[in-house]
C-alpha positions, 0 to 999 in steps of 0.5 A: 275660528277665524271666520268668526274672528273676522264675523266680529271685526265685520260687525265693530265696524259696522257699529263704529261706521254706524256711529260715526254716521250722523243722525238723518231725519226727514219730514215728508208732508204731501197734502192732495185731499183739500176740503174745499171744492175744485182744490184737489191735487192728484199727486202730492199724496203719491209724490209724499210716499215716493220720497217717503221711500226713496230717502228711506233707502238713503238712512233718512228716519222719515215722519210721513204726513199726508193730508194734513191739517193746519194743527198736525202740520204745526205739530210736525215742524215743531217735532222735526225741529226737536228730533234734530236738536236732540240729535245734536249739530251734526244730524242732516234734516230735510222737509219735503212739502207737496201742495199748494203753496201761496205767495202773498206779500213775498211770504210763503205759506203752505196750505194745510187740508182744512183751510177753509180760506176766500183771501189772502187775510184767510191765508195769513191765519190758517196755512203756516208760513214757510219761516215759521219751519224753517225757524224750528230747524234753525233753533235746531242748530244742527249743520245740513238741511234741506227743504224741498218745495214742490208747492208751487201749483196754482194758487186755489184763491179766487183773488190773491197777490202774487209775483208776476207768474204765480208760484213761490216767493224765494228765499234765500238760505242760510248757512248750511240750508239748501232750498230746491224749488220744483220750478223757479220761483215765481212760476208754476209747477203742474201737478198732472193727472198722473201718479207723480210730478215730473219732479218727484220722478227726477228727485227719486231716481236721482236721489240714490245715485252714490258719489253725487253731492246734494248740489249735483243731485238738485242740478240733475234733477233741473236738467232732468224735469227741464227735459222732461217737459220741453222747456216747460217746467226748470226747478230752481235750487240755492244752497248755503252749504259748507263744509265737507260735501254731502252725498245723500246716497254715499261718496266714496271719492269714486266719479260721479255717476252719468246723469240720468235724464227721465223722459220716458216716465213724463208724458203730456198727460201731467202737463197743461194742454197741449204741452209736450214730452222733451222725447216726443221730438225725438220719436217723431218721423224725420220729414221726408222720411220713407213712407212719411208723406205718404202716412201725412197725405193719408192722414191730411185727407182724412182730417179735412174729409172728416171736417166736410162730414162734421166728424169729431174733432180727434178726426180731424187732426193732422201734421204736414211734417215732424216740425209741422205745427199740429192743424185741425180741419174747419167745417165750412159754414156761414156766420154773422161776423161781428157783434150785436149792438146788443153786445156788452162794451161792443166796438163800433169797429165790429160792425155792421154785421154781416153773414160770411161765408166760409169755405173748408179749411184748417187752422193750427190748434194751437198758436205758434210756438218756440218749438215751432218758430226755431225749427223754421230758423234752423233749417235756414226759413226763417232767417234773420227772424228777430223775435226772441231778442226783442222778447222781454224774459227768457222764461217767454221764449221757453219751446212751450211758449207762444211767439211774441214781438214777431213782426206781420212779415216775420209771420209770413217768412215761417209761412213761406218756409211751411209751404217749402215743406209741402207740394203747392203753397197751402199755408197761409195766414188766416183771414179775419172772418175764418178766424173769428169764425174758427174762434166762435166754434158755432157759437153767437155769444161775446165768447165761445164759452158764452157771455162771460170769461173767467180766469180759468177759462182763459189768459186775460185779465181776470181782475176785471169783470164782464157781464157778471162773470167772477173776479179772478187773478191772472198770471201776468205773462204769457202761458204756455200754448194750450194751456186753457181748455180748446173751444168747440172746433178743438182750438186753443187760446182763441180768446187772450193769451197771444194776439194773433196777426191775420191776414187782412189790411185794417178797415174801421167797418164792415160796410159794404162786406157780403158774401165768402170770407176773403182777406181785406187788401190794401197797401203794401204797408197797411197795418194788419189785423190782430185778432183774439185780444191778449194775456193784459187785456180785460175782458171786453178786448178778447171776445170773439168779435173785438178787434185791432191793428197793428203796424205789419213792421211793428212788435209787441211782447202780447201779438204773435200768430197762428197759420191757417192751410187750404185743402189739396185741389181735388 
């Protein structure tokens, strides 16, 4: 008799606590299947079910659309905005979207499968805009909501207006709304080629933790995916909540739960080329470690043997040491330097030509980065280095970034500091012929990618055309290291993004060259040598024979550099 008297006092407060419980609904939208071709993302369709689940399990209803059209995503927030104004002004909403998102004109719009767009003006009609959402939800009048934006991958447009770095305009919320980026706005986030973005891993995982309010659950899930992926990626959130606090998963007054950082389940795989794992750092052999020398003399002698015996370019990479930057070994060979008078908008300055020969070396596969240069500042090399506060966004001096206002002689002291790592003085700058030889891969053409560059292809500035190549958009900025495809030699970002310093004193011509590649002196305060063109420059500046100098004590927020090494004596 009693275990049923307590059986029914169980079950009135479960209906009681269920009543008092408001009503939550969730609109979760992930569109990965866009009809136009080259618009196809991997993960927002996964990303979509994972939400779907992961607020299924906190007492959220969810309505789950996956590849929708313009017409079924209208239908969805105009349905979602009547759930909750029927649910009355205590009910929670949340959107969740994960697609393309395009910012035109500081509107944002959320691109719907079936968009069949060539301009903004085709985006102004066919995708919906962000406020026209949030409009259902504020006719709604209930008191907490959410929107999730994880649309902030590349714009899909050939042409379009947007902020600096790409992305998603902000918007500022409301009373009782709170917005959560993927990444700040104004950049972008990667969607990868695995089952889910860094994001919505991080959001999964923390969205079930009880006793963490709505603020501390998009907090941790910043910290979390700015771990994740280097410094690459920091989503973005801001929050017009008031009144009492929100727990998506429950607060009981208890503390909040140890943060929980996801590294494990982020790999470089879902990030641009070349970017890194936060815990690939943390997996890495100390350098002098037991056996580590030995492992990279190994590994060294192989990549450069293998460069001699033209094997592929897997095999002929190495690192020196765990803070080493990563080096491909160069075949020797000879090649025409400079242009052609041929060549399209060609440069006095890149002729005559003349056949160099280049002897076996190796060259970082990707320029110097942050991760690079603060390993050298730490361990004392590359003291007084004053790179970082000449560098004009914080975003630009993120671990995955190039260097940038980085003195000639800045450079040489991180040269000088890898040869402390090492027996000898291999490291060096590269000469210019090794480097445009290095960039050209084999090839004869303006670039290694023929003789035209799209945006695509590289970071330069697309809007203008080059031999009939096709007009695209650029970010505007710095990219992260290896974020283009490399060239034939396994090199990244040899045409635009960062100039690169190289060895050689500034000569007007080549008269009078011949023979084996060697860097041009002079002075000891010639201007030096840039190579590769930059992330501003248009097309013409960053073939693989154009050119330029710079004072060796000057800086510049487009010329940073990468570093070049010598075989070990036989």
């Amino acid at each position: 008799m009693l275990r049923l008297v307590l059986l029914g006092f169980a079950l009135i407060f479960t209906a009681l606590q269920a009543a008092a419980d408001p009503a939550r609904y969730a609109l979760v939208i992930g569109n990965s299947q866009y009809y136009q071709p080259g618009w196809r993302l991997s993960n927002p369709s996964n990303d979509a079910r994972l939400m779907a689940d992961s607020l299924s399990d906190v007492g959220f209803n969810v309505t789950l659309l996956l590849n929708g059209t313009e017409k079924q995503m209208e239908i969805a927030f105009a349905a979602h905005g009547a759930r909750l104004k029927a649910a009355g002004p205590e009910s929670i909403g949340l959107i969740y979207y994960a697609g393309h998102g395009v910012q035109s004109q500081g509107l944002n719009y959320l691109v719907p499968v079936d968009a069949d767009a060539r301009s903004e003006q085709d985006i102004w009609r066919q995708a919906p805009r962000l406020g026209d959402a949030l409009r259902y939800v504020e006719d709604a009048g209930n008191s907490v909501n959410f929107v999730i934006l994880d649309a902030c991958r590349d714009n899909p447009l050939p042409s379009a207006t947007r902020s600096a770095g790409g992305g998603l305009a902000e918007v500022k919320p409301a009373r009782g709304l709170l917005i959560s980026y993927s990444t700040a706005p104004g950049y972008v986030a990667y969607d990868g080629d695995g089952q889910n973005s860094a994001f919505a891993l991080a959001l999964a995982k923390t969205l079930g933790q009880k006793n963490l309010i709505a603020e501390q659950v998009f907090k941790r899930v910043a910290d979390s995916v700015n771990a994740a992926t280097g410094g690459l990626q920091t989503p973005f959130y801001n929050s017009g909540l008031t009144g009492a606090d929100f727990c998506f998963a429950g607060c009981n007054g208890a503390p909040a739960p140890v943060p929980v950082i996801v590294l494990d389940s982020v790999t470089s795989s879902r990030l641009p080329a070349g970017t890194r794992s936060a815990d690939d750092a943390a997996t890495a052999p100390e350098a002098g470690a037991p056996g580590f020398t030995a492992v990279s003399d190994t590994l060294r002698a192989g990549a450069f043997a293998a460069a001699a015996a033209g094997g592929e370019v897997e095999l002929r990479r190495f690192k020196d040491c765990a803070s080493c930057p990563g080096m491909v070994a160069i075949p020797a060979g000879n090649f025409l330097m400079g242009s052609p008078d041929t060549e399209a908008e060609r440069k006095t300055g890149e002729g005559p030509q003349w056949r160099a020969d280049v002897s076996l070396f190796a060259l970082s596969e990707k320029e110097i980065s942050w991760v690079d240069l603060d390993a050298c500042i730490a361990a004392g090399g590359c003291a007084g280095n004053a790179a970082r506060a000449e560098t004009r966004s914080a975003q630009w001096a993120m671990p995955a970034m190039p260097v940038v206002n980085i003195t000639w002689k800045e450079a040489a002291d991180y040269v000088s500091w890898l040869n402390s790592q090492v027996e000898g003085e291999p490291y060096r700058l590269p000469n210019e012929a090794e480097w445009e030889y290095a960039a050209r891969a084999g090839t004869t053409t303006a670039f290694n990618t023929g003789d035209t560059l799209s945006g695509t292809q590289a970071n330069f500035n697309a809007t203008r055309v080059y031999n009939g190549s096709a007009k695209g958009s650029w970010p505007r900025s710095p990219m992260p290291v290896g974020s283009y495809a490399p060239n034939a030699f396994g090199l990244y970002d040899m045409h635009g993004n960062a100039a690169e310093w190289t060895a050689d004193c500034w000569y007007s011509n080549y008269l009078g060259r011949s023979g084996k590649a060697a860097a041009m002196t002079g002075s000891d305060t010639c201007s030096r040598v840039t190579r590769g063109g930059n992330w501003e420059k248009i097309p013409s500046y960053v073939r693989s024979a154009a050119r330029d100098a710079y004072p060796m004590s000057g800086r510049d927020d487009a010329i940073g550099f990468r570093v070049a090494r010598d075989p070990d004596p036989s």
